[in-house]
C-alpha positions in Angstrom: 172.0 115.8 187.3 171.5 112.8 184.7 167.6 112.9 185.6 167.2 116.4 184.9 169.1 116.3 182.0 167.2 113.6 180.2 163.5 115.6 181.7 165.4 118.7 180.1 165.6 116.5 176.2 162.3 114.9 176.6 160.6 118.2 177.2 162.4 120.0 174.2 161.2 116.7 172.0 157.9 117.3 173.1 158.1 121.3 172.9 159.2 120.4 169.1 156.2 117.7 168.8 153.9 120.5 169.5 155.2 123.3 167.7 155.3 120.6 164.3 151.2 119.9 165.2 150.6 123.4 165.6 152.5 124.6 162.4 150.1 121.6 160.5 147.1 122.8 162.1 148.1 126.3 161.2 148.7 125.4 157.4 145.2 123.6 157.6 143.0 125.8 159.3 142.0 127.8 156.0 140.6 124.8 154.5 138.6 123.9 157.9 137.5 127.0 158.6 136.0 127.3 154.6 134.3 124.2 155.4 133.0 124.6 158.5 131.4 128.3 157.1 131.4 127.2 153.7 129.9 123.6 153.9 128.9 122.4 156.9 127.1 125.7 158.9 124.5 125.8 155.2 124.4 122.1 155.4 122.9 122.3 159.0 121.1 125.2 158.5 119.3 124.0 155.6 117.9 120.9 157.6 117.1 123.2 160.6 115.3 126.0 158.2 113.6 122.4 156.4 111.1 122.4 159.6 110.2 126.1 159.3 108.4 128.5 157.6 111.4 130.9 157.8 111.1 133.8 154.7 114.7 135.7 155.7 113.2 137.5 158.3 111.4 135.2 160.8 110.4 132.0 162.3 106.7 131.9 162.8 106.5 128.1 162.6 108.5 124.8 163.4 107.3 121.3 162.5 107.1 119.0 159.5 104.5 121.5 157.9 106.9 121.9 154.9 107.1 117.7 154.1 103.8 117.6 154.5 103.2 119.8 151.6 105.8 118.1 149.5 103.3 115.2 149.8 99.6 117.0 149.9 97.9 115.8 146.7 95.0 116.9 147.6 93.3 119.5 145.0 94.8 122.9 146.4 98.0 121.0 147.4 101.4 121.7 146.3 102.4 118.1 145.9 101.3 117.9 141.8 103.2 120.5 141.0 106.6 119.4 143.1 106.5 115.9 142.1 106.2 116.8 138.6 109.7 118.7 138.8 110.9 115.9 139.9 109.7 113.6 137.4 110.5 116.0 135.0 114.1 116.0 136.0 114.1 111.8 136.2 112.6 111.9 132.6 115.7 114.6 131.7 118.4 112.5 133.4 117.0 109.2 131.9 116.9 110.7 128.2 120.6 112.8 128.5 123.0 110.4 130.6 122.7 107.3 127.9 122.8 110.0 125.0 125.8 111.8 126.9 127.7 108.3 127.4 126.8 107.2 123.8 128.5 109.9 122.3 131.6 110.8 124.5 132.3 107.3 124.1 131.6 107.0 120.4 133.9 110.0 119.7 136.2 108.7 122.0 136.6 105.7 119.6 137.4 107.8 116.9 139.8 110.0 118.8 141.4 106.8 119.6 143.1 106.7 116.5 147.2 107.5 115.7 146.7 109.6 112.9 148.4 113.0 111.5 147.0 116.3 113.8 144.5 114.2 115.9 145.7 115.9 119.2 144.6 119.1 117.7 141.2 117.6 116.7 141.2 116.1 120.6 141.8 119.7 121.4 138.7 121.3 119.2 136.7 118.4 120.9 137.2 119.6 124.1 137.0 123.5 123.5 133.6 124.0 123.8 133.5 122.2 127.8 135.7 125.4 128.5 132.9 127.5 127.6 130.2 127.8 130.4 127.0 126.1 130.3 125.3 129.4 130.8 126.9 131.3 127.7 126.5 128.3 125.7 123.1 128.3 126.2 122.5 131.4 125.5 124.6 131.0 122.0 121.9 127.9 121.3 119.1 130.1 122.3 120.1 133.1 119.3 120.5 130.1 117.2 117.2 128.2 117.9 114.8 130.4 119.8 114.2 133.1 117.5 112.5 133.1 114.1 115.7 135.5 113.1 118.0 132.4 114.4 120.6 131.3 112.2 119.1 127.6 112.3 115.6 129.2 111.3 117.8 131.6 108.7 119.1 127.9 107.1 115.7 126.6 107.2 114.0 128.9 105.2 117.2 128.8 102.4 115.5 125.4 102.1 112.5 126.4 101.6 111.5 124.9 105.1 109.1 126.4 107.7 110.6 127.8 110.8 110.5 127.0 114.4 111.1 128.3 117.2 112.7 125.4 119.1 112.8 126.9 122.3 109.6 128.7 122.4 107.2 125.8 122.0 106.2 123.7 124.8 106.3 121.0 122.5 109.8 120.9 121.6 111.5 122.6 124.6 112.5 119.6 126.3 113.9 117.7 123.1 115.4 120.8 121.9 117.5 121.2 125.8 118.1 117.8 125.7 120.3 117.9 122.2 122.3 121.2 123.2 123.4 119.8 126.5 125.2 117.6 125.3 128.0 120.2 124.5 129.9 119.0 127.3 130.6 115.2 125.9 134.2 116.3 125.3 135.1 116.3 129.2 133.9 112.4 128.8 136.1 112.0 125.6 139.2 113.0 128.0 138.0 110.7 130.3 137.0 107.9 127.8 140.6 108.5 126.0 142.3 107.5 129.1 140.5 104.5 130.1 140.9 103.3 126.4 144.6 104.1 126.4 144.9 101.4 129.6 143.6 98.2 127.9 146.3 95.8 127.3 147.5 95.9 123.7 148.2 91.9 124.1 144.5 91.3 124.7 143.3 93.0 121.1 146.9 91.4 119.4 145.1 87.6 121.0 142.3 88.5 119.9 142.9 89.5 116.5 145.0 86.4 115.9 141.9 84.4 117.2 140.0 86.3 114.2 138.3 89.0 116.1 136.2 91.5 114.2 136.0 95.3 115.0 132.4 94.7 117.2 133.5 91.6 119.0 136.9 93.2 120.6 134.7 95.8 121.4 132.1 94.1 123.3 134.2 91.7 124.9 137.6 93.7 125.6 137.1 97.3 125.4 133.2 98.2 127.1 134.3 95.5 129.8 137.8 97.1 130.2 136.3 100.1 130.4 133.6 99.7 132.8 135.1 100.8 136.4 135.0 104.5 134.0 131.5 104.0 132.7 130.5 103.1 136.3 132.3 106.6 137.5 130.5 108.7 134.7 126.8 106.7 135.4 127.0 108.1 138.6 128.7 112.0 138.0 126.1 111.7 135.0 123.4 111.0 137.3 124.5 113.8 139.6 124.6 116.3 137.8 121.4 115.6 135.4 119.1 115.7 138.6 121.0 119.2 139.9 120.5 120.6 136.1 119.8 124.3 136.8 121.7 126.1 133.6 118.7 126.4 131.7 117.2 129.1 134.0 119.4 131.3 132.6 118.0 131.1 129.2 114.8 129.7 129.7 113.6 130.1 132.9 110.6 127.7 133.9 109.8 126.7 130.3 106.3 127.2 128.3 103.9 126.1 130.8 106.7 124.8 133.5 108.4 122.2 130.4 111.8 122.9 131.5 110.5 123.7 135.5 113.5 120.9 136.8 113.4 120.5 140.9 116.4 122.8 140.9 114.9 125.5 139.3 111.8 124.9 141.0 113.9 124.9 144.4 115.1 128.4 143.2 112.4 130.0 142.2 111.1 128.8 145.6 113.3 130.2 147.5 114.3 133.5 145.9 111.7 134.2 143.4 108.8 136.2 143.5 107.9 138.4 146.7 107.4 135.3 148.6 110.7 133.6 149.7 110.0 130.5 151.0 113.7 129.1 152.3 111.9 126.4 154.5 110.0 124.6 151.4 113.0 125.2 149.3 115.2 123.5 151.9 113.0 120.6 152.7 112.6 119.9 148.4 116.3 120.1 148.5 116.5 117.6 151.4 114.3 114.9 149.2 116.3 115.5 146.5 119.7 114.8 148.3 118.1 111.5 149.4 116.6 110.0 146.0 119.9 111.1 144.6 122.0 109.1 147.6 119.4 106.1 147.2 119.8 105.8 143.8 123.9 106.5 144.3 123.1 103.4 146.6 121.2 101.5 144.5 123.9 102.0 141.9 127.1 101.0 143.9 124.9 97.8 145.0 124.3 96.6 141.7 128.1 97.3 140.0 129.0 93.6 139.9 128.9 94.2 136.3 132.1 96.5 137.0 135.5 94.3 136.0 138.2 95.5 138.9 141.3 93.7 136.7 142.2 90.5 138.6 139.8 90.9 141.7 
């Protein structure tokens, strides 16, 4: 009688044991089935369809036809006009993620400041990240890519020529470069809150050693701060070599000058009468690599980083 009673509790503790896992499963299986259909099905098919010449209705093909012509430099070969996407978009990322860093962090500085209404002025900072990248670029393109713009509108009240900023091949680039940075008040936040966690012994030390404005900041706030430039190096770097906004507004750009590996990925894929998923898959491939070498590259050379005491 003992013996069965004591099977009888340990197989209600285990009937409860299960019924607890299969309640957590339960409350977890719409996140794994979003990923697995979601996620992780386009992730695989994207490599598979990266060895084919599938065009959303058949396979003719299989083989490494589509890396091949990521690399043909031959005359008639597609690699010129690839690899100038992507050294379009490393030219891009090199130009906007110090510019972007510069000036989150510079206004950050200001922010920094205890002064009468400056959370509302934090506020009016960070308005415009609310505002998608799409309809913000379209507000910079009435502005600037019109001779009717209100910038060309200013410039003729001073008796200055206009320009079409977005038109000419010339300044296209330059001109993208200056209104992307619309989004430097999501770093501000960001910057704010690292700069709100440096010790306010180490700037009372230093100011009784006779530190000036430019040596606390060199040597107590940027290396204070640096796990948080670290993190926004690498979103930064991310998200400059994924660009893809400007399609909206500009598509390809005079003579391909705003034609960025993501747009040309696009266009590859799902523009035109020829949709070619298998080269846009396999351009998508290289570009997840260079961006997880240079991720790589990035993390192996952080010793710069100060981690507090370690």
């Amino acid at each position: 009688m003992r013996s069965c009673a004591l099977t009888e509790r340990r197989g209600a503790k285990l009937l409860r044991g299960v019924k607890r896992e299969y309640s957590n499963w339960l409350f977890m299986s719409p996140f794994i089935v979003g990923f697995l259909v979601f996620v992780l099905y386009p992730i695989v098919m994207s490599l598979a369809y990266s060895f084919t010449d599938y065009n959303s209705i058949r396979i003719t093909e299989i083989g490494f036809f589509n890396y091949a012509d990521i690399f043909d430099f031959s005359r008639f070969g597609m690699g010129h006009d690839i690899w100038k996407s992507y050294g379009l978009t490393a030219l891009y990322a090199v130009l906007s993620i110090p510019l972007n860093i510069f000036l989150s962090y510079t206004l950050a500085l200001l922010l920094q400041k205890n002064i009468p209404g400056i959370k509302a002025i934090r506020l009016l900072c960070y308005l415009p990240v609310l505002i998608p990248g799409i309809v913000f670029g379209q507000i910079w393109m009435d502005m600037l890519g019109y001779p009717e713009g209100l910038i060309n509108q200013w410039l003729a009240q001073l008796g200055l020529s206009k320009h079409t900023f977005f038109s000419a091949e010339s300044t296209q680039l330059m001109t993208l470069l200056v209104v992307s940075q619309w989004g430097i008040g999501g770093g501000m936040i960001v910057w704010l809150a690292a700069l709100e966690n440096v010790p306010k012994t180490l700037y009372e030390a230093a100011e009784i050693d006779g530190a000036r404005f430019f040596t606390k900041l060199f040597r107590i706030t940027l290396p204070m701060s640096s796990p948080i430039i670290f993190y926004n190096l690498i979103c930064s770097l991310i998200a400059c070599l994924q660009t893809f906004d400007s399609y909206a507004y500009l598509g390809v750009g005079e003579n391909n000058a705003t034609n960025f590996i993501s747009i040309r990925i696009y266009v590859t894929a799902f523009a035109g009468d020829v949709h070619n998923y298998g080269l846009a898959c396999a351009m998508a491939w290289i570009l997840f690599l260079v961006i997880a070498v240079l991720t790589g590259v990035m993390f192996r050379t952080s010793k710069w980083v100060f981690y507090g005491d370690k």
